[in-house]
N, C-alpha and C positions, 0 to 999 in steps of 0.2 A: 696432421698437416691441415694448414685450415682449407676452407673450400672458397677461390675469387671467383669473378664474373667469367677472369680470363689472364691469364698468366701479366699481363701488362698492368694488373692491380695487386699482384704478389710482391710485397717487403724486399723478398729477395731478388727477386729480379729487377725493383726498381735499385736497387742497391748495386747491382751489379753494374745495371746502364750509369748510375752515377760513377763508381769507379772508372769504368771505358772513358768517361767524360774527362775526370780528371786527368788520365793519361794523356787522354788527346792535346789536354790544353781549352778545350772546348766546352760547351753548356749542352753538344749535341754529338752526336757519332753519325754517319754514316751507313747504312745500308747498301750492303750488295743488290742489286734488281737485274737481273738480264733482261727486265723487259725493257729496262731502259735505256741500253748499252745501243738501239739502233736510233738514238736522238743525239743532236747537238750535244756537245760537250755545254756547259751550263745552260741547258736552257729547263734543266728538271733534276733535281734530286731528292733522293728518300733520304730520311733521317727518322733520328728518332732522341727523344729528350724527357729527362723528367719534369714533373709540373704539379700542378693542386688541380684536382676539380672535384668540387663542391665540397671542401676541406679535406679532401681524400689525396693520398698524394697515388700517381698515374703515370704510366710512360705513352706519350703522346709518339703515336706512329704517323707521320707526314712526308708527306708527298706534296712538294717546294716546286713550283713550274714560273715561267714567265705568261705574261698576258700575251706576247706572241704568238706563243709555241699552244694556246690554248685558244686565241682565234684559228690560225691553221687548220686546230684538230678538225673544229668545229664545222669550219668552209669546208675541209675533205668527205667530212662524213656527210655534210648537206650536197655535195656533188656527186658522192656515190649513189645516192637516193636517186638523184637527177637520173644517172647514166643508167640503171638499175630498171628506170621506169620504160628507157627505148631499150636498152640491154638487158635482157629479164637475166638472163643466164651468166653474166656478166659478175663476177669476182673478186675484190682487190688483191691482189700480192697474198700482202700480211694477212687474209683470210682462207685461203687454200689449200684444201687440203691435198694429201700425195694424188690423189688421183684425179682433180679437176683437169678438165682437158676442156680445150678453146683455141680456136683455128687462130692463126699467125696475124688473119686478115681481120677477124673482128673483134680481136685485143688491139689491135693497133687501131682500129675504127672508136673504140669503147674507150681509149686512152685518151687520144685524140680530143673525141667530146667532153673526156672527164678536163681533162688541160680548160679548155673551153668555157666550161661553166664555171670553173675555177675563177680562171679571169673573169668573168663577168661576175659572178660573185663580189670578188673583191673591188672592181672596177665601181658598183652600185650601194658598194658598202651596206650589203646588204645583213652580215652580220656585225654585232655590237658587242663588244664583251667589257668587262669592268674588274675591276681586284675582287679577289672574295675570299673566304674563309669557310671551307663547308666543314659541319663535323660530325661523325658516325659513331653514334653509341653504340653500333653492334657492330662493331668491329672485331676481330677474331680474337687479336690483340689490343690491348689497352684502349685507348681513344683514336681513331683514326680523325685524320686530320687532311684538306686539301686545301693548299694556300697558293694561292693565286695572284701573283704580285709583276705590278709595270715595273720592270728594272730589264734591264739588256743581259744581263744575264746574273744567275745564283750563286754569288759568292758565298765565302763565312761569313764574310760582315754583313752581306743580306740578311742570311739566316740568325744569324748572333740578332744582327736589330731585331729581326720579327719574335725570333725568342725571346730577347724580354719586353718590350712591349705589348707580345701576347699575355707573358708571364705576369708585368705588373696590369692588365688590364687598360691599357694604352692605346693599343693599336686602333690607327686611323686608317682606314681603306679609301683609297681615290675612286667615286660614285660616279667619274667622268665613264661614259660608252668612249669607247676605242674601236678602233678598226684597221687593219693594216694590210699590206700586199705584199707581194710575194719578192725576197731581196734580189733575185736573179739579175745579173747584169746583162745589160740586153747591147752591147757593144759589135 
């Protein structure tokens, strides 16, 4: 058996992802992620597809988001810094482990100001984000890939476009900064 970098450069397994593809109808399959299952319905999906790099043919593992859903990430985590710095002890949620304890009055205090800097964040436009294409040769699997695209949300025919215009070396990225707020209706 020969020896690859990583199972995502082995013959068989890109053979195998081509077959899934043909099944589907599709140039891409799907990935299961439970990390992703607590986000919007289209605002992010894994996939994975085969492709050429540097005449090698590779199964490109990618992770599809909107420019949205990747300002937010960004304003949350610069707001947790924020709150972190008068809330030294201060936690999000999704970082907690079983035994973090924190009184009633100063998660609601720490909330409060996370809300807070939030909107002012976004209010001052103080972060920028743009499309992008990052990509990681040491990826566990094949090539990993993080595609960053302004569309309201990741259809097929998102991914279908970006697939081949990655594939034939096409792809044009919009280099505009973007900034956005939060869609809450405030009624």
């Amino acid at each position: 058996m020969a020896n690859y970098k990583n199972d995502g450069f082995d013959p068989e397994e890109i053979s195998a992802l081509k077959d899934e593809c043909k099944q589907e109808g599709k140039s891409f399959i799907y990935v299961e992620d439970d990390d992703l299952d607590v986000l919007e319905e289209g605002e992010c999906r894994h996939i994975q597809f085969p492709g050429q790099y540097q005449g090698q043919e590779v199964i490109f593992d990618t992770l599809v988001y909107t420019l949205r859903l990747h300002h937010s990430s960004l304003v949350y985590e610069m707001a947790v810094e924020e709150v972190q710095k008068t809330f030294p002890t201060y936690v999000p949620p999704e970082e907690r482990k079983p035994n973090y304890k924190i009184t009633p009055e100063l998660e609601e205090e720490a909330e409060t100001a996370l809300t807070e800097i939030i909107e002012e964040i976004e209010e001052t436009e103080t972060v920028k984000v743009q499309e992008h294409v990052e990509v990681d040769m040491e990826s566990d699997y094949g090539i990993a890939l993080d595609v960053c695209l302004n569309v309201e949300e990741i259809t097929d025919e998102v991914i279908e476009d970006f697939i081949t215009h990655f594939k034939a070396n096409t792809l044009s990225l919009d280099t505009t900064l973007y900034s956005f707020t939060s869609e809450e209706d405030e009624d």
